[in-house]
C-alpha angles and dihedrals in degrees: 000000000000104000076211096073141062128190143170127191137199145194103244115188103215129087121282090238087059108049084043088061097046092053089046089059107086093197087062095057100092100056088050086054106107087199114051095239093103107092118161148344107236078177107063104174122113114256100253104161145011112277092030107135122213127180120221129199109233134177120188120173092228098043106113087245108034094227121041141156126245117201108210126194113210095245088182132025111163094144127230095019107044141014120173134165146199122238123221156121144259099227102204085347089290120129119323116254120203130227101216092250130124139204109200126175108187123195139216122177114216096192130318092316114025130069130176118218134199115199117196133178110201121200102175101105104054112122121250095246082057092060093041088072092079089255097161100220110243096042082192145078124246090266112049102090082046096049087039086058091042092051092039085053098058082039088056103044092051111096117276110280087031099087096104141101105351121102 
């Protein structure tokens, strides 16, 4: 096991092709987020292949400014099985650059309406001068991918158009 990873995984009952399509909703991403950092989706189309960027809205209390924008890059899209991305951020609106850091939601279907579904967050391979930033890794409590899966299971089982906004 990489002592650079957590994960945490869950039973959903709802089909594969479901809770795929829910990760793969950006505005949906802040109701799945187990921490409240998660805002917005300024991007609002749906991931559809690796190398696709979307901007999210965060706040965190202890950011230097409060509210701020990460740009991600999709790293993994093998629907309906896997979806992962890259978090980083537009310096001066120039080109991303990426942390190091990925978000990965792997599924497994147990028959035609349950999946279960592992979600790790992988730190190893941040840089050095990243680190060296003082970004504790995890930036997250021992809860948040078990909150997240929690929160992406009551998303999934809503009827189809209704994944937004509730956490």
């Amino acid at each position: 096991m990489n002592p650079e990873t957590v994960s945490a995984t869950l039973t959903i009952t709802v089909p594969v092709t479901r809770v795929f399509e829910v990760l793969a909703d950006p505005a949906a991403h802040s109701a799945i987020d187990g921490t409240g950092w998660v805002q917005q989706a300024p991007d609002r189309a749906p991931l559809t292949e690796v190398g696709q960027l979307f901007r999210m809205d965060m706040h965190h209390a202890d950011h230097p400014d409060g509210d701020y924008q990460v740009v991600n890059k999709v790293h993994v899209f093998e629907a309906p099985r896997a979806i992962a991305w890259l978090t980083g951020s537009a310096q001066g609106g120039g080109e991303p650059e990426f942390g190091g850091w990925i978000w990965r939601y792997d599924l497994r279907p147990l028959g035609p309406s349950a999946t279960e579904v592992t979600h790790t967050y992988d730190w190893s391979q941040v840089p050095q001068f990243v680190r060296e930033r003082g970004i504790r890794f995890p930036p997250f409590g021992p809860g948040h991918l078990e909150n997240s899966l929690r929160h992406l299971a009551e998303l999934a089982a809503r009827p189809i158009g209704r994944t937004e906004g509730a956490a």
